[in-house]
matplotlib code that plots the C-alpha trace (Angstrom):
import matplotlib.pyplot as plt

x = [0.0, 1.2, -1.3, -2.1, -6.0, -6.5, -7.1, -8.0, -8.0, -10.5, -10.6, -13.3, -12.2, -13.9, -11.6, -9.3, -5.8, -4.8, -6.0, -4.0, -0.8, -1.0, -2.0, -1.3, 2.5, 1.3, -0.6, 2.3, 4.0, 1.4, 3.3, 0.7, 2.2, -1.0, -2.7, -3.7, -4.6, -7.0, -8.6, -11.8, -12.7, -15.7, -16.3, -13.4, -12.3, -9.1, -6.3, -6.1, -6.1, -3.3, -1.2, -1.7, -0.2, 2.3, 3.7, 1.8, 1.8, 1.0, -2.3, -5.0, -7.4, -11.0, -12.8, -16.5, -17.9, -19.8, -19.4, -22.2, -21.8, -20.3, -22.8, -23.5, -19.6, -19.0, -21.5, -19.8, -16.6, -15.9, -18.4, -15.0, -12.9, -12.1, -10.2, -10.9, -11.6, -12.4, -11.1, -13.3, -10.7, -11.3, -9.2, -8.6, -6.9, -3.4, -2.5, -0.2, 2.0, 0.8, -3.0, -4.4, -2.6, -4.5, -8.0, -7.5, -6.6, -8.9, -11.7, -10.1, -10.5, -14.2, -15.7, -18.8, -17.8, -19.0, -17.2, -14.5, -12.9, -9.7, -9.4, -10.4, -8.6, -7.9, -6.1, -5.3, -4.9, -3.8, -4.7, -8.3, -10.8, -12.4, -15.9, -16.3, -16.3, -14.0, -13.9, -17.1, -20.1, -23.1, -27.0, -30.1, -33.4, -34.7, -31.6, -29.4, -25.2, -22.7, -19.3, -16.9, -15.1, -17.6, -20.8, -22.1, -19.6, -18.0, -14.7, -12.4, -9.1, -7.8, -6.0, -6.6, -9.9, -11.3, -8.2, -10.8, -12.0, -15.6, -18.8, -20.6, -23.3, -21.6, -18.2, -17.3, -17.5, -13.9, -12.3, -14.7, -13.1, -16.0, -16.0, -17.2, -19.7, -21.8, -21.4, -22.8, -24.8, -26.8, -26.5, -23.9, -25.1, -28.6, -28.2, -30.5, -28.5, -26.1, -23.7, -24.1, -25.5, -25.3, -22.3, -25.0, -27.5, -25.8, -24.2, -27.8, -29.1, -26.0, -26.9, -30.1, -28.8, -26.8, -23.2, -21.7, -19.7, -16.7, -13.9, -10.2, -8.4, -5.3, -5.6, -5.0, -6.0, -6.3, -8.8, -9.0, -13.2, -14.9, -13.5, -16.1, -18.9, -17.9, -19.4, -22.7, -22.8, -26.9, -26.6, -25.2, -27.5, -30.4, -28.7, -28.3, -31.7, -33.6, -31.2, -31.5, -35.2, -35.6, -32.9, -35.0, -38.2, -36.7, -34.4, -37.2, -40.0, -42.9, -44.3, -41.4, -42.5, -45.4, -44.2, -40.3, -40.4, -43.4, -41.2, -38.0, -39.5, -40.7, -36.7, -36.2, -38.4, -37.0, -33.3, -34.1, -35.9, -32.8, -30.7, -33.1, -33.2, -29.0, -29.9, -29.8, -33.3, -32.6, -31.4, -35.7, -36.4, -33.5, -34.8, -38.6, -37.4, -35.5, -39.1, -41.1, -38.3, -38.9, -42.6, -42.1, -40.3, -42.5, -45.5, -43.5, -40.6, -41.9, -38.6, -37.2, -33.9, -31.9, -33.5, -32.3, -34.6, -35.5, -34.5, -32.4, -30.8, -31.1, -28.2, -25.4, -24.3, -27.9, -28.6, -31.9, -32.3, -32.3, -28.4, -30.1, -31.5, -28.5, -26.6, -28.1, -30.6, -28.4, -25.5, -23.6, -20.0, -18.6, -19.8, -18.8, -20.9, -24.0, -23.0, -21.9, -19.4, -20.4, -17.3]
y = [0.0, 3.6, 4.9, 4.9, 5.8, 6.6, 3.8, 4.4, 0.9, 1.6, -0.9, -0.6, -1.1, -2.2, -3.2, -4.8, -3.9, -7.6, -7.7, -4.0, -5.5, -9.1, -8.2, -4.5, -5.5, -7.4, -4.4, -2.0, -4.5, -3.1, -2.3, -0.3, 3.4, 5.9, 4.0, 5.3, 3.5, 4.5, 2.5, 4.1, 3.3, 2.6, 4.0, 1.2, 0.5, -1.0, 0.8, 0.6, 4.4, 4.5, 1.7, 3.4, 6.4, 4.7, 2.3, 3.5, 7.2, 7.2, 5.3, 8.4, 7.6, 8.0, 8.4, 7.6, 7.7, 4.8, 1.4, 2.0, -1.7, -2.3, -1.2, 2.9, 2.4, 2.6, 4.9, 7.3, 7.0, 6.9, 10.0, 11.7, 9.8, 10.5, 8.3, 6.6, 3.2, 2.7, -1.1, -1.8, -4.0, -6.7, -6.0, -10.0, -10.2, -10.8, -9.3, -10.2, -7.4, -7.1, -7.5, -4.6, -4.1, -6.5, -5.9, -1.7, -2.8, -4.9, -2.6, 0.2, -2.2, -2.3, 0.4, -1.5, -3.2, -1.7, -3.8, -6.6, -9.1, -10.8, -14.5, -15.0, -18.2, -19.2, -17.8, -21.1, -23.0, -21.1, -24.2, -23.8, -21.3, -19.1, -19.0, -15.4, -15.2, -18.1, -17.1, -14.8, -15.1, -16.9, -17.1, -19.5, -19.3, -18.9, -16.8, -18.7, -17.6, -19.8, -19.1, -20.5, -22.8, -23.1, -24.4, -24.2, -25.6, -26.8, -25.5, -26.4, -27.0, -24.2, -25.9, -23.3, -24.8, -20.9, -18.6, -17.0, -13.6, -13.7, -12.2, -13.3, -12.2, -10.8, -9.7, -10.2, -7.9, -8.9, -7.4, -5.2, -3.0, -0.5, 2.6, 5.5, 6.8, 3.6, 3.3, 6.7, 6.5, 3.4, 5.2, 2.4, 0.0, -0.4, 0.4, -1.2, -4.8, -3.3, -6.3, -9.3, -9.4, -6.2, -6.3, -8.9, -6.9, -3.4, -6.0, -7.1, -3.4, -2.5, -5.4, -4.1, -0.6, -1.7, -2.5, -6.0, -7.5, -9.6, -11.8, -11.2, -14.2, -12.9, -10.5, -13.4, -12.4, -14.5, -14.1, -15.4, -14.7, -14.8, -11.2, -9.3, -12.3, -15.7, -18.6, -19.4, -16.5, -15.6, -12.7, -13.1, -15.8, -13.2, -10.8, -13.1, -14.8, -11.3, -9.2, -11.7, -11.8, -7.8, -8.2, -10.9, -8.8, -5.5, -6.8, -9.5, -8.6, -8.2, -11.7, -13.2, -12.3, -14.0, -17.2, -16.9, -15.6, -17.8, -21.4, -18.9, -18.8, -22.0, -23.2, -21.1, -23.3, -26.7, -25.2, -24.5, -27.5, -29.8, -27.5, -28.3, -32.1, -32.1, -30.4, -26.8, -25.3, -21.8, -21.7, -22.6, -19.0, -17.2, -17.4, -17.0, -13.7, -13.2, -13.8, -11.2, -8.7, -9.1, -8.8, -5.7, -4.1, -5.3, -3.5, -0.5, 0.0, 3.0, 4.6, 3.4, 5.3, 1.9, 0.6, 1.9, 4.1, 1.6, -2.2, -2.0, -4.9, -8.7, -9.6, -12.6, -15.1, -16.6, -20.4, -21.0, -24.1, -25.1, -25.5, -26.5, -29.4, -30.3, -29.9, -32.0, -34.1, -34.7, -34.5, -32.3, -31.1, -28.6, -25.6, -26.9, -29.8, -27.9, -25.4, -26.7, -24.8, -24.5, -24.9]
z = [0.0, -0.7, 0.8, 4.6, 6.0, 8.8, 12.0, 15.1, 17.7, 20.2, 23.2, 25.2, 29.0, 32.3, 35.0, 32.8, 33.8, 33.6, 30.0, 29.7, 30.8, 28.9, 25.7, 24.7, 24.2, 21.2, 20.0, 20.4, 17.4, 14.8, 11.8, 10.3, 10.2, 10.2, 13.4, 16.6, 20.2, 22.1, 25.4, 26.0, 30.0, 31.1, 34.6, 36.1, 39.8, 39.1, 38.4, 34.5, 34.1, 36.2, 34.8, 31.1, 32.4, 33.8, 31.4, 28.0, 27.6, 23.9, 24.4, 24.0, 27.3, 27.0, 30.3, 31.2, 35.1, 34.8, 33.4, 30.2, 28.4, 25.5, 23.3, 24.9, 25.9, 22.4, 21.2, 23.5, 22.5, 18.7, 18.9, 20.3, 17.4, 14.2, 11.9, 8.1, 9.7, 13.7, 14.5, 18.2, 19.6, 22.7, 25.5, 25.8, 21.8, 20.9, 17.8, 15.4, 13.9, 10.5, 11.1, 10.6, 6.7, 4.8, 6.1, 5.4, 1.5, 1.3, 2.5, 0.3, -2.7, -2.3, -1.3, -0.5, 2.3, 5.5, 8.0, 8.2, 10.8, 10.9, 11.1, 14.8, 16.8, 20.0, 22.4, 24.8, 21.2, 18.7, 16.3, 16.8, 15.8, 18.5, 20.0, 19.2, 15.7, 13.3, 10.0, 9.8, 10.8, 9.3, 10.8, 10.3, 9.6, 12.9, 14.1, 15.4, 15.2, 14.2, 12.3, 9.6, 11.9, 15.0, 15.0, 18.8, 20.8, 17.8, 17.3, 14.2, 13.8, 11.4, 8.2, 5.9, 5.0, 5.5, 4.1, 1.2, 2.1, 1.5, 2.6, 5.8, 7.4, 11.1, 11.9, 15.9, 17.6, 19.4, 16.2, 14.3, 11.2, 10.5, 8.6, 10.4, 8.2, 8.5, 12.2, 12.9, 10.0, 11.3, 14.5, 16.0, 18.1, 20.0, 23.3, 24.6, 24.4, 26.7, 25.5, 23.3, 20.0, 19.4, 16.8, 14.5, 14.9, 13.5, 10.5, 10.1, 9.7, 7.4, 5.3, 5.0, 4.5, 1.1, 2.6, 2.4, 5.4, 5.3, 6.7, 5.4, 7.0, 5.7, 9.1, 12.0, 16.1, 19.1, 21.4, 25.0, 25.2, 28.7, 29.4, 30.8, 31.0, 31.2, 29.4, 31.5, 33.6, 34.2, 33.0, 29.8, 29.0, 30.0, 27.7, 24.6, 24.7, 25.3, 22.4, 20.4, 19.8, 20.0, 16.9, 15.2, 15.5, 14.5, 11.0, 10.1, 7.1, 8.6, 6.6, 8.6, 12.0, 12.0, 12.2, 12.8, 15.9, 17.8, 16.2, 18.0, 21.2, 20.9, 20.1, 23.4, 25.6, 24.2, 24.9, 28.6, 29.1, 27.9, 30.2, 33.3, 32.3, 33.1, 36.6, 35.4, 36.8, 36.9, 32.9, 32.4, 34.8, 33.3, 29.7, 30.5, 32.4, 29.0, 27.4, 29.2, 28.8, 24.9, 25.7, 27.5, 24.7, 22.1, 24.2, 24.8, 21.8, 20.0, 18.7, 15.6, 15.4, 15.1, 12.1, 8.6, 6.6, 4.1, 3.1, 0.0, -0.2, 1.1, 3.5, 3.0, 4.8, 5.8, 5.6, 4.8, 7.1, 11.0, 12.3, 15.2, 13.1, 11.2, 14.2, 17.3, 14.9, 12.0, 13.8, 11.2, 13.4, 11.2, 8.9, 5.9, 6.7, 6.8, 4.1, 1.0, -0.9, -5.0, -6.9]

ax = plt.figure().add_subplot(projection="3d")
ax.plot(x, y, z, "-o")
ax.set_aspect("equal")
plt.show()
């Protein structure tokens, strides 16, 4: 490249000094010359502010009062950033030194893509893919998230089978390349999710909106995951059943609605019964709390500030199927079981 946007790598940090201190020695390897870091705080205890001072003086600090989630936490602060392309970085990722080059040339190639991850593996085994994200994102029918390279609690093995950049439907959110003129232009992420889902549901609306999203696996991070929330934690399953139906609802045609989101909440109930039938009784009252919060917000949601203008385009990366069926029925392991590639 001869040219050099503009990047700005915003982490977004809540008592993570221990995240601060492992990983950002990684990110000070960036070879990317026109980049800036910035760690945006979000009302901490610890003493992250501090330690920044201290040890990384160049890091621009961002500071909020109050811990705001990630998605108003990041509302707030790329409003006071200005860059060619914002990249919201997890404090928990390990970078590798030229990651950030080929996903900025491969954006400026294609001016249609609105947003881009890295190839996203494992922290704890850098062989694997991670959780959080794979290769890209892909979603069912009914709404359910899985990823080139995880299907539940599938993780792959990375051979290479994934090392195309392609379109996908969601980009994690642990790594999130965006330009800023669609992030404030879709009015960034819903607030209202306060964390999880969030980063599907804005690539859902920019879909929508006319902008592709994409995966350059050229671009490789590992990500530890369980930062802020880990795996099984109450709220976080309150948070992803509850989001995820509010996103359904608001990015489904109308014609859609009718019957996707009943045979949804009817998927819900079956979940938290198998849960309860392995001794887990309080997953059943955690997602019908997550119900009735939907229900609230469907009697009450009135603003529509979230939602693009109008649908222009129909959105990539969507199998047209149940994974839940191909994956606990039919017993299909991997995404490229369940997706066949043409070609």
């Amino acid at each position: 490249m001869t040219y050099y946007p503009t990047v700005a790598v915003v982490i977004l940090n809540w008592n993570g000094r221990k995240y601060l201190e492992q990983f950002l020695p990684s990110l000070m390897l960036t070879t990317y010359p026109a980049v800036q870091f910035i760690v945006a705080d979000n009302g901490s205890t610890d003493d992250s502010l501090a330690f920044l001072s201290r040890h990384y003086p160049g890091v621009i600090q961002l500071r909020s009062n109050v811990n705001e989630g990630f998605a108003k936490g990041y509302n707030t602060a790329l409003k006071q950033v200005e860059a060619s392309y914002y990249v919201l970085l997890n404090s928990d990722v390990e970078v590798t030194p030229g990651w950030i080059e080929p996903v900025i040339e491969l954006m400026e190639g294609n001016g249609g893509i609105g947003a881009c991850q890295p190839k996203v593996l494992s922290w704890h085994d850098k062989t694997m893919f991670e959780y959080a994200g794979g290769a890209g994102g892909w979603i069912d029918a009914y709404g359910y998230a899985f990823c080139r390279g995880r299907v539940f609690e599938v993780c792959e093995k990375d051979r290479g089978q994934y090392n195309d950049a392609a379109p996908v439907f969601w980009a994690s959110g642990c790594a999130l390349f965006i330009r800023p003129e669609v992030y404030h232009g879709l009015n960034g992420f819903d607030e209202l999710f306060f964390a999880h889902q969030e980063e599907i549901d804005l690539c859902w609306r920019m879909q929508l909106a006319g902008y592709h999203v994409y995966v350059c696996p050229y671009s490789v991070v590992y990500h530890m995951g369980g930062g802020s929330l880990p795996k099984g934690n109450p709220r976080k399953v309150y948070l992803n059943y509850r989001n995820s139906l509010i996103m359904l609802f608001r990015n489904y045609a109308f014609a859609e609605k009718l019957w996707k989101i009943p045979f949804r909440l009817v998927l819900d109930g079956i979940s938290a019964v198998q849960q309860a039938s392995r001794g887990d009784i309080g997953y059943v009252v955690i997602v019908l709390k997550a119900h009735f919060a939907f229900y609230k917000w469907l009697l009450s949601a009135k603003e529509k500030k979230y939602f693009p203008v109008k649908r222009v385009a129909y959105p990539r990366g969507i199998y047209k199927g149940s994974v839940v069926w191909q994956h606990f029925v039919k017993k299909k392991r991997y995404f490229t079981e369940i997706i066949e590639r043409k070609g």
